[in-house]
Structures are given as structure tokens and as C-alpha cells.
N, C-alpha and C positions, 0 to 999 in steps of 0.2 A: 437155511432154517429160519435165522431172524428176519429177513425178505421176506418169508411164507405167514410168520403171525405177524408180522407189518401189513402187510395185505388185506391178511382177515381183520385188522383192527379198523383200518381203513375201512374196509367193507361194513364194517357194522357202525361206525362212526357216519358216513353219508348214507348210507340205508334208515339210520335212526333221524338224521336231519329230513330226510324225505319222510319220516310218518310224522313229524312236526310241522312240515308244510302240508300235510295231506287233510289236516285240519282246517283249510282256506281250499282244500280239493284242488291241491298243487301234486306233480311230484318234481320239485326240483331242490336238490341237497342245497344250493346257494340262498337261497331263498325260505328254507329254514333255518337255516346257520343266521339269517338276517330277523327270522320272528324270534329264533333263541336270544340272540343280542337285544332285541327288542323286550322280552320278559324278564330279562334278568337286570335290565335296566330299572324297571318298575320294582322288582322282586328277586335280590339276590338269591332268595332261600325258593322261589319260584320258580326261578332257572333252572339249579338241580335239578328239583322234582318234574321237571317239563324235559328233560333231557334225559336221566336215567328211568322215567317213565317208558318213553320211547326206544328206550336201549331194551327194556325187559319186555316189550312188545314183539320188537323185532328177532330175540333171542328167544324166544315163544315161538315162536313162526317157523322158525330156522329150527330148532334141536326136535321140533312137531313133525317136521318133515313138509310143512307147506308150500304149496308151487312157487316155486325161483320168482316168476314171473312178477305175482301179486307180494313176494316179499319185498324184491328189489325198486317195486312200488312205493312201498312205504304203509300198505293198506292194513298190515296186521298193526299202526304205532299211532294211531292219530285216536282211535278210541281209548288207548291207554295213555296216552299225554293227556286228553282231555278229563279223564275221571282221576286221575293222578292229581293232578292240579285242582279238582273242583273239590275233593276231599282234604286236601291240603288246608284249602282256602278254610271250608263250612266246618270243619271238625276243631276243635282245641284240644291242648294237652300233649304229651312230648310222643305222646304213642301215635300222634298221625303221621307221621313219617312213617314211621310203619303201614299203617292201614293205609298209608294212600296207595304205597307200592305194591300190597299185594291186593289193589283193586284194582289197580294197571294191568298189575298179572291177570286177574279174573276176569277183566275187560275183554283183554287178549282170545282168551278161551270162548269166550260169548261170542265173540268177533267173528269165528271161525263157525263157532256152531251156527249162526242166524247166517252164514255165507253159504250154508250149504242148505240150509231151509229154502233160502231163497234165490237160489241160484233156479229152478224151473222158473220163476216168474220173473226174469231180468229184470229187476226191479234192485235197484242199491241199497244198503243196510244203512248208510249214511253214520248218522251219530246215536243210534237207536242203541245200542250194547251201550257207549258210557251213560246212555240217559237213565235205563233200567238201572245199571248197576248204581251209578251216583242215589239215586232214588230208593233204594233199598238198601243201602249202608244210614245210610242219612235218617233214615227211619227204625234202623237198630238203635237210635242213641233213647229211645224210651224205653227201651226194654232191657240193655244192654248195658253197663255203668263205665264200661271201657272206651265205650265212643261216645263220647262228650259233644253236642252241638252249638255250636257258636253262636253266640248272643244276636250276631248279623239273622240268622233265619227263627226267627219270632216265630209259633203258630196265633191269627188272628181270627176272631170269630165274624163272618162278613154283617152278624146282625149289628155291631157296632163299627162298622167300617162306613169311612165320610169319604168322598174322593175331594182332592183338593187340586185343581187344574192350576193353582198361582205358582207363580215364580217368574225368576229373568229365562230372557231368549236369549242364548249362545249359541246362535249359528254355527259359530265356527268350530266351536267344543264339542257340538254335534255332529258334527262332519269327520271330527277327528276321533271320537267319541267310540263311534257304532262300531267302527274296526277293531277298536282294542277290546270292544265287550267280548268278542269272541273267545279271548282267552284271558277272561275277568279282570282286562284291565281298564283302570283309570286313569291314564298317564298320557297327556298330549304327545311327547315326543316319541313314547313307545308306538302310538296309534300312525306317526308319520311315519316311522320303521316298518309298520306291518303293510303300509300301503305301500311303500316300498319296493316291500316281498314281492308284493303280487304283481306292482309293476315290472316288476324283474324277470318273473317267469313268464309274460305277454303284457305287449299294452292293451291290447284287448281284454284283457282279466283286470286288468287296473281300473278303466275306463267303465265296466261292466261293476265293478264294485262300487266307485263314487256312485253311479247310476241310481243301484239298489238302495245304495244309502239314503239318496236324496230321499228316493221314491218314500222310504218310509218315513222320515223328516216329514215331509209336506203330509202326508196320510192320517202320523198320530196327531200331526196338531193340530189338521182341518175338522179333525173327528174331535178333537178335544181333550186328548188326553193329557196325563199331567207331565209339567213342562220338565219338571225335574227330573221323570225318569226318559223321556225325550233327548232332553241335552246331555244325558250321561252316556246313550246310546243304547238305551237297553230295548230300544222299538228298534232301531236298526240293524247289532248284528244279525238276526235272525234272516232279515232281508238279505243283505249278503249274501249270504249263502245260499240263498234261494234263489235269488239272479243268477249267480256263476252257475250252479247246479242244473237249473232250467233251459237259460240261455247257451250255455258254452258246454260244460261238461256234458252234460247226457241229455243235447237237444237231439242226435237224433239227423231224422229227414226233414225236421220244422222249419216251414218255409218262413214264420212267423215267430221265431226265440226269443228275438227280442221282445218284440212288444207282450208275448205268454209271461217271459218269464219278469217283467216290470209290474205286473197284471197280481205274478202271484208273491212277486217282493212285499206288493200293494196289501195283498192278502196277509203277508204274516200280522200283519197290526193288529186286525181285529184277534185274532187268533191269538195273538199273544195275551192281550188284553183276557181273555177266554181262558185262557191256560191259567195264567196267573194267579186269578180268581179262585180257582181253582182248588186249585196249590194252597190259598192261604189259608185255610184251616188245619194244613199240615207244616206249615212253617218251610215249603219244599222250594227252591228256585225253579224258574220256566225253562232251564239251561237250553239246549236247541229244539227242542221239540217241536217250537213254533215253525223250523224250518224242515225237519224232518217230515212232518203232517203236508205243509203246504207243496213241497217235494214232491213227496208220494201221489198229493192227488192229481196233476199236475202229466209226471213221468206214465202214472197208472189210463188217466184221460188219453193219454197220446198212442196207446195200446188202440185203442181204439178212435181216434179222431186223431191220425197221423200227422193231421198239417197244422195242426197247433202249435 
């Protein structure tokens, strides 16, 4: 008998490390036990919420009855880690613990509906459930006096908005940077842990990530953007994810991934920039959207010009 809940605890224990890497579009249990070690580094109280986020994703999925297959993927935990952690982050007051966890839960359930919307058009749901959900809690706190928004997301009006391009160059903080933004971190060593990750599950995913990173590095500064949110990485995760996505994960028959998908890392910049803009009379952050957009059009083009 205690063999048989040993097992199961097991099971949900690397099942939940796999929707923790499934955020970098991994599934490998080692290799988020390695991003976990990495956020908790940065964020002891971030740790938690990043691991039993993805506990309550994965237990969503399972008591729901969803297929074995895409559970033991990790596919029902990586929208609910990421909205878990972004409401944690953006909200104040003792009751975000609470609301982060049942936006993990509600993540969870969106997760499932938009897989079945889009399951005729093979086309990936990517990080679209925590974006919508993060984006619509986040926007309760004006109407709402229980969810309090964090001083960090200001709304600004863009008639007085100046762009300011100065600052120092940190190459290397940039480099190190764009990795951790994915899971809103600013912490070099956590940033070397995540490249880590993905070196661990393939060098080719490792390789494919510096890549994307560069790509956007060199893109926002040629275009001119400003230095400080460059070197922090917030032009690069997006890219990430768009390389791996493009290139490797759901390239497909493309005889060409690589260079498509460097083309559309290239792409999130402006996009982002677009987004953002956006965003700031709501006070909202660009969370991935820039990559989920640049993704879609990219996977959707390939429907029809296969050799891309």
C-alpha cells in the first residue's frame, strides 16, 4: 500500500517538474527540478508558488480525466506556473497567495478549453490561457478592492510619455538577462541555471536559445531601443521562445527553421515594442505575447508555404 502512494507521489512530483520545463517548451522532469532550483534561488516565496502552481495544474488534468499522454507531458502545468507566478509577482497584500493559486487553477481549465478549440487547426495554444488570465485578474484590481496592483505596473498616458534610449551596455547581463525574464527573473546566476535547463534537455535547445537571445540583443539596439530594458532582457525572452518554438519544436518539414525561425526571434522586437505601447495606458505587462503572436504567424504561414 505505501509503495502504491509512493508511486503516485512520485508521479505527480516529476509530472509537475515537467509543466515547469514545459515553459521553455521542454519536457524533461531534470531540467525543471533545475529552472525550480533556479527560481527559488532568486525568490524563495517564488519557488513555492512556481511548484505548487504546477502541482495544481497537473492535479486538474488528472482528477479532469485528460489524456495520460499530454498529462505526463507536463502540457496541462506550464500555463498554470506562469500565471501563478505573474499574479504573485503584480498583485500586493497577503491574499495573493491565494488568488495566484486559483488563477493557476483557472489557467488550468482555459488550458484545456482553448486545446480543444484548437485542436482542428494544429496550431499550439502556447502561453495564450496564462496571458488572457493574467490580463484579466490584473484588470479586477480597479474594480475590485481585494486585488490590490503593485506599484511595479503604473498605468501611463502615452501623451506624456518621452523614450529615453541612454544607459550603460551589459552585454553580458544581457545575455544572461533574456533567459531569466521568462520566468520574471533578474538574477544572473538564476539566468545561468535556466540555460542550464535547456542545455540539459538537448544541446541543440541550448545553442538555439543563445541564438534567439543574440538575435534580439543586436535587433533592439540597432533599432534603437532603450538600453535598460535590453540589458535586463525584456526584448529577449520573447525571442526564446520563438526560436525554440519555430526552429526545433514545431518546425515541422522546414527545410529552412533555422534561419524562419532567427527571422521571427528578429520579429519579436518590434512586436514587443507594439505591445507594450499598448499595454501602457493599462498599466498591463507584454508577458509572452510577443512570442505567442510572432509563433502563430510563423506555424500558421507554414500551413501554407511548407518550406519555411
Amino acid at each position: 500500500m505505501f509503495s502504491i502512494y509512493k508511486n503516485k507521489w512520485s508521479w505527480l512530483f516529476l509530472t509537475s517538474l515537467k509543466g515547469i520545463s514545459q515553459v521553455v517548451l521542454i519536457a524533461n522532469a531534470f531540467s525543471g527540478f533545475i529552472i525550480l532550483i533556479a527560481i527559488t534561488i532568486a525568490s524563495y516565496s517564488l519557488g513555492i508558488i512556481t511548484l505548487l502552481s504546477s502541482l495544481i495544474g497537473t492535479l486538474i488534468s488528472k482528477l479532469g480525466g485528460a489524456e495520460e499522454e499530454k498529462i505526463n507531458q507536463g502540457l496541462f502545468g506550464y500555463n498554470s506556473v506562469l500565471t501563478g507566478m505573474a499574479l504573485f509577482l503584480f498583485l500586493q497584500g497577503d491574499e495573493r497567495w491565494f488568488i495566484a493559486l486559483a488563477g493557476s487553477a483557472i489557467a488550468a481549465l482555459f488550458t484545456a478549453a482553448l486545446m480543444h478549440f484548437f485542436r482542428q487547426t494544429d496550431i499550439p495554444i502556447l502561453t495564450f490561457p496564462f496571458i488572457v488570465i493574467t490580463w484579466l485578474w490584473l484588470l479586477t484590481t480597479y474594480r475590485l478592492v481585494t486585488f490590490k496592483l503593485s506599484p511595479k505596473l503604473t498605468p501611463q498616458s502615452l501623451s506624456n510619455w518621452t523614450l529615453n534610449i541612454k544607459g550603460e551596455n551589459d552585454w553580458l547581463e544581457g545575455a544572461v538577462n533574456g533567459i531569466g525574464q521568462i520566468f520574471f527573473l533578474d538574477h544572473t546566476l538564476s539566468g545561468i541555471l535556466l540555460f542550464i535547463a535547456v542545455f540539459w534537455a538537448g544541446r541543440r535547445l541550448g545553442v538555439y536559445a543563445v541564438i534567439g537571445n543574440i538575435a534580439a540583443l543586436l535587433t533592439s539596439y540597432s533599432l534603437g531601443g532603450e538600453h535598460s530594458l535590453i540589458f535586463m532582457g525584456l526584448y529577449g525572452y520573447n525571442a526564446i521562445l520563438t526560436i525554440l518554438a519555430v526552429s526545433i519544436v514545431f518546425k515541422g518539414d522546414s527545410r529552412h527553421a533555422l534561419i524562419t525561425g532567427i527571422i521571427a526571434a528578429c520579429l519579436t522586437v518590434p512586436i514587443t515594442a507594439s505591445v507594450v505601447t499598448w499595454l501602457l495606458p493599462y498599466g498591463l505587462p507584454v508577458l509572452t505575447m510577443p512570442f505567442v503572436l510572432c509563433t502563430w504567424i510563423f506555424l500558421g504561414a507554414r500551413k501554407v508555404l511548407p518550406k519555411i
